[in-house]
C-alpha positions as CSV (number, residue, x, y, z in Angstrom):
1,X,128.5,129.5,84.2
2,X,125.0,130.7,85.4
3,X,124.0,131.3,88.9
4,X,121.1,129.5,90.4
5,X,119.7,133.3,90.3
6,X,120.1,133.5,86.9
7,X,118.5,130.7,86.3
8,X,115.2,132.2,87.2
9,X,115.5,133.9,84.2
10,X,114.3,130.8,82.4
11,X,111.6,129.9,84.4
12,X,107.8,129.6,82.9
13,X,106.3,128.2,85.9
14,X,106.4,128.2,89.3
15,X,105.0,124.7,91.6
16,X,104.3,125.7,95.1
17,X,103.8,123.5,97.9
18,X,100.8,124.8,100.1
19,X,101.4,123.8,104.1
20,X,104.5,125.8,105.3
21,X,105.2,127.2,102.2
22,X,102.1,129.7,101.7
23,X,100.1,128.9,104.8
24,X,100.4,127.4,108.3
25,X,97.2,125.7,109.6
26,X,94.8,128.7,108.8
27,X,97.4,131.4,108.8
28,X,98.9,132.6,105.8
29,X,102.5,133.8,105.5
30,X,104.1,136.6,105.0
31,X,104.0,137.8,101.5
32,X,102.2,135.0,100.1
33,X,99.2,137.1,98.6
34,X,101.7,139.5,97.0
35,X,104.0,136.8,95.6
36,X,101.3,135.0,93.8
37,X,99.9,138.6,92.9
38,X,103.0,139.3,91.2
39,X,103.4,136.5,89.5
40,X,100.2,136.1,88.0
41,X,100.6,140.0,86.6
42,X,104.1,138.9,84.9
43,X,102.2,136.2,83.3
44,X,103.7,132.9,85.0
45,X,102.1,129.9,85.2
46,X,101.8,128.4,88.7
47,X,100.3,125.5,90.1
48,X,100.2,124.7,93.7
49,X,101.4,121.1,94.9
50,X,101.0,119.4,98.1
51,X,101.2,115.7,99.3
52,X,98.6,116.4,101.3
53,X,96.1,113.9,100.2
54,X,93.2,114.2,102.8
55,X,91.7,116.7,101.3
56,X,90.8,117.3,97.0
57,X,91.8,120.6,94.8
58,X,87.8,121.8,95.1
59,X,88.7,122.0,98.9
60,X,92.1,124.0,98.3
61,X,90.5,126.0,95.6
62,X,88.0,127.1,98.3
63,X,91.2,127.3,101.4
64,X,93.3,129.6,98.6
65,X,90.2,131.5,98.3
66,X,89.0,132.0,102.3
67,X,92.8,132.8,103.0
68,X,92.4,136.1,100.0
69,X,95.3,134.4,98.5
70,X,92.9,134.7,95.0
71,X,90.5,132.7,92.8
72,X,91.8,129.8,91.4
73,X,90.3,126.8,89.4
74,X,91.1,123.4,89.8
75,X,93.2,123.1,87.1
76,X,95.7,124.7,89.3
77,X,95.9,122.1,92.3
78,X,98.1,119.6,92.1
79,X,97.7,117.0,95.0
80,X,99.1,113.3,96.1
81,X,95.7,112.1,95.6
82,X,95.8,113.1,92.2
83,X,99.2,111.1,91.2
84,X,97.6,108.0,93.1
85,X,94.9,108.3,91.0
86,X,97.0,108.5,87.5
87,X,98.9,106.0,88.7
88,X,96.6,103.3,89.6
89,X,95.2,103.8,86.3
90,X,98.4,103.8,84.3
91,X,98.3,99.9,86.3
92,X,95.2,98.9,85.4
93,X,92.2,100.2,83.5
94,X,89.6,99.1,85.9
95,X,91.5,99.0,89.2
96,X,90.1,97.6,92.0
97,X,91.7,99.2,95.8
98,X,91.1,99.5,99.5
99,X,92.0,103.1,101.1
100,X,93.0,103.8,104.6
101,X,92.5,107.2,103.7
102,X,89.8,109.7,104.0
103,X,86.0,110.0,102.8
104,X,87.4,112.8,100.3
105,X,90.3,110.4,99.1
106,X,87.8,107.8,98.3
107,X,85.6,110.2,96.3
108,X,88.9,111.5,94.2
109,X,89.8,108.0,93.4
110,X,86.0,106.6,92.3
111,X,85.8,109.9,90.1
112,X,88.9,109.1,88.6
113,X,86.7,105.3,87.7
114,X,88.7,103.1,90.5
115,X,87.0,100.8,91.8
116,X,87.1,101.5,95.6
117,X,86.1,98.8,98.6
118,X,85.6,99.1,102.8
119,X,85.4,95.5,103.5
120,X,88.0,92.9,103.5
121,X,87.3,89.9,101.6
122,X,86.9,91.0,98.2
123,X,89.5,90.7,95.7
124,X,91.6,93.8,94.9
125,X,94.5,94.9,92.7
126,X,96.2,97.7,95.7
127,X,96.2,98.2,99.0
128,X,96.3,102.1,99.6
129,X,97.3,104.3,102.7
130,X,96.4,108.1,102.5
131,X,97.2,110.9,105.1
132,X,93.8,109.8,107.3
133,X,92.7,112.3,109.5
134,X,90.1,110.1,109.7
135,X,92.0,106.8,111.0
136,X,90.4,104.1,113.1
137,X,91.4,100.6,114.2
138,X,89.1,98.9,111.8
139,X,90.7,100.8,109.1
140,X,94.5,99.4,110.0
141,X,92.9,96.2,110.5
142,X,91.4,95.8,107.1
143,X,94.6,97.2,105.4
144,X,97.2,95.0,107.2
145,X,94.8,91.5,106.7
146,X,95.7,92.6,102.8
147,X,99.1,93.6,103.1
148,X,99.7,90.4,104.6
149,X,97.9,88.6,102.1
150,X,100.2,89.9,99.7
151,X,98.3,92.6,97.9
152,X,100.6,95.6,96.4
153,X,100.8,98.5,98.8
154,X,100.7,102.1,98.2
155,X,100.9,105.1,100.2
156,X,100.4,108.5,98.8
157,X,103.2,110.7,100.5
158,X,106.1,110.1,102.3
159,X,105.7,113.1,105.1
160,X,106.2,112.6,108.9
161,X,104.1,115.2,109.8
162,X,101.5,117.9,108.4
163,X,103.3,121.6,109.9
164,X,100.1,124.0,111.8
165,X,100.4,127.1,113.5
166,X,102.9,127.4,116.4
167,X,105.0,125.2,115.7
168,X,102.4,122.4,115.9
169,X,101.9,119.5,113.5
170,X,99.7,116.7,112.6
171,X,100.8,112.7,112.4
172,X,101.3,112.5,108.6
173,X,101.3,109.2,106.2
174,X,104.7,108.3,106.5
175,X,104.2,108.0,110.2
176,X,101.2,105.5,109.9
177,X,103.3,103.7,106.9
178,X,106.1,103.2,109.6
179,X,103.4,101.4,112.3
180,X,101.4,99.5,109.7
181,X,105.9,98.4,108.7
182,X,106.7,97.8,112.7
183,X,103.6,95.3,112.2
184,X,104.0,94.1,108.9
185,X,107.4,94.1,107.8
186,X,106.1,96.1,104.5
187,X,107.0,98.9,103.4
188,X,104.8,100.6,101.2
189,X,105.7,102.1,97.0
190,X,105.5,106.1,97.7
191,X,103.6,108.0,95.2
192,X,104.1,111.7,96.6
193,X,107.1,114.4,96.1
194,X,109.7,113.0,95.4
195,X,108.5,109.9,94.1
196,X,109.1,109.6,90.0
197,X,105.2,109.1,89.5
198,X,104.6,113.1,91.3
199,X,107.6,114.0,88.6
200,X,106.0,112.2,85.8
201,X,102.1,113.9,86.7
202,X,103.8,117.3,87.0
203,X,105.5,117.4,83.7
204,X,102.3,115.8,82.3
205,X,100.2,118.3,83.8
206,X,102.5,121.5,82.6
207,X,103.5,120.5,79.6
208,X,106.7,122.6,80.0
209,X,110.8,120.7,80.4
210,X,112.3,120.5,84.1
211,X,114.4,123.5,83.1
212,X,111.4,125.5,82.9
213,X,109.9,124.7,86.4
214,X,110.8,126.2,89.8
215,X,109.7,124.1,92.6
216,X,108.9,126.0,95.4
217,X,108.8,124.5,99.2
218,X,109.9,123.9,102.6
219,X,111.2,120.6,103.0
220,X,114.2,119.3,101.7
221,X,113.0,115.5,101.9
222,X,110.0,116.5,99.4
223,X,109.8,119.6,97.5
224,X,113.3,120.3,97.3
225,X,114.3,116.7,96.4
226,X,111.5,116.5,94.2
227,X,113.2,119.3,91.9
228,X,116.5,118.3,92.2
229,X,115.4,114.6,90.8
230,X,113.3,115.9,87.8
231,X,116.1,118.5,87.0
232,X,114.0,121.6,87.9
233,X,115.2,124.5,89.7
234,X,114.7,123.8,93.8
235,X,113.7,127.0,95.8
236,X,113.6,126.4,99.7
237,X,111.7,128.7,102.0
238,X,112.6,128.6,105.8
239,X,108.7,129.4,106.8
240,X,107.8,125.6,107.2
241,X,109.5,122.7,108.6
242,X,113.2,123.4,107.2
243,X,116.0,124.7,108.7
244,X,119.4,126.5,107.6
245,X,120.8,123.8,109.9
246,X,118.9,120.8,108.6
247,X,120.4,122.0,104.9
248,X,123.9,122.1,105.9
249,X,123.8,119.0,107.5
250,X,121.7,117.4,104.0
251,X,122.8,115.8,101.1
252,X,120.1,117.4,99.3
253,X,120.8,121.3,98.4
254,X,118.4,124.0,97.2
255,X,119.6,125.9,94.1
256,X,117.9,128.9,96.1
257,X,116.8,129.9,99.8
258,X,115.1,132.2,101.4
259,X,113.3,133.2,104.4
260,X,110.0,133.4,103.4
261,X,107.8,133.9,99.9
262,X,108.3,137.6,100.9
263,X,112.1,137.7,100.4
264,X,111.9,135.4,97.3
265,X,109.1,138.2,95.9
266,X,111.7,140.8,96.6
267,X,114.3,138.7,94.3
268,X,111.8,138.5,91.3
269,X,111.5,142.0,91.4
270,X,114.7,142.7,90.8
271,X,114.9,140.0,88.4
272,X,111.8,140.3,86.3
């Protein structure tokens, strides 16, 4: 029988998550230039993923870039945003949606030709919470008058919090899901890791079988789970918001854990 190590071996691409897996905040981590180095001169493919939906893949493109972790395109960025947007469109043609999200949200889903309003009133087909660093009263307002009118309601990513530096973090969407449901009663369709529509975009977007894929991250409830759903090999690195403690006490196992992107680089070298 293989080992999970082995099964590296096998592996064509790698998905990383971005916050707490190759940066906190603005501070990269340890070996995260080197890994992706090293990969790229073995001829992997690699994407980068994160629920992180505030923000578009021009903006990480230009992050990856600021932090010297390399030049990428956007081709490579993978985000929350993205799925919401292939899945309102899988829906409906011509969708029609409000967004409690941010400015840069809005722009990703009217590029992607939805339809996007800031007024209640008008008729729509979803009602759509983001991660909003840009969150106001008027905003919750608007999106519970249609949630209680009965209008579908998505939210992009199921996080609690966004990790920074120190040990910091910033209220994510699953938190403002769970005041918009203390007011509501509604709880919205996820569309993020590990939700089956992020599994669907990735295999879409790669082109390559689960077997092929090694999903890198550090959260158990999202990257980890996320692999372990889709059948793809689940690494964990300890640098963000998980804990050795928080995966013996889980349900949901990585096939592989390490420290850091540093000690998994050290692995690949002896592997490949």
């Amino acid at each position: 029988m293989q080992t999970n190590r082995e099964k590296l071996k096998k592996i064509k691409a790698f998905i990383f998550d971005m916050d707490g897996t190759l940066w906190l905040g603005n501070q990269t981590i340890n070996g995260a230039k080197e890994t992706l180095g090293f990969l790229a001169e073995k001829s992997f493919a690699f994407f980068f993923f994160t629920n992180n939906s505030s923000k578009n893949p021009t903006e990480y493109v230009k992050k990856l870039k600021r932090l010297k972790l390399g030049r990428y395109q956007k081709k490579h960025i993978m985000t929350s945003g993205d799925v919401a947007a292939a899945y309102l469109k899988k829906q409906s043609p011509n969708p029609t949606v409000y967004v409690c999200g941010t400015k840069t949200l809005k722009a990703q889903l009217k590029k992607a030709g939805i339809t996007v309003v800031n007024q209640y009133g008008r008729t729509i087909d979803f009602a759509v919470l983001g991660f909003d660093r840009e969150l106001t009263y008027k905003k919750l307002t608007i999106l519970t008058d249609y949630i209680m009118d009965g209008v579908p309601y998505l939210a992009t990513n199921p996080d609690d919090v966004c990790p920074l530096e120190g040990g910091r973090f910033l209220v994510d969407c699953r938190s403002m899901a769970k005041m918009i449901e203390n007011a509501t009663g509604k709880v919205p369709v996820y569309l993020g890791k590990p939700e089956q529509p992020t599994i669907d975009y990735i295999l879409s977007k790669t082109g390559l079988k689960p077997e092929e894929i090694a999903m890198v991250g550090d959260r158990l409830y999202t990257d980890i789970k996320t692999a372990q759903k889709a059948g793809m090999l689940s690494i964990a690195v300890l640098s963000g918001e998980m804990t050795r403690g928080d995966i013996e006490k889980s349900d949901v196992k990585p096939d592989l854990v390490y420290a850091d992107v540093a000690e998994m680089l050290a692995d690949l070298k002896e592997i490949f």
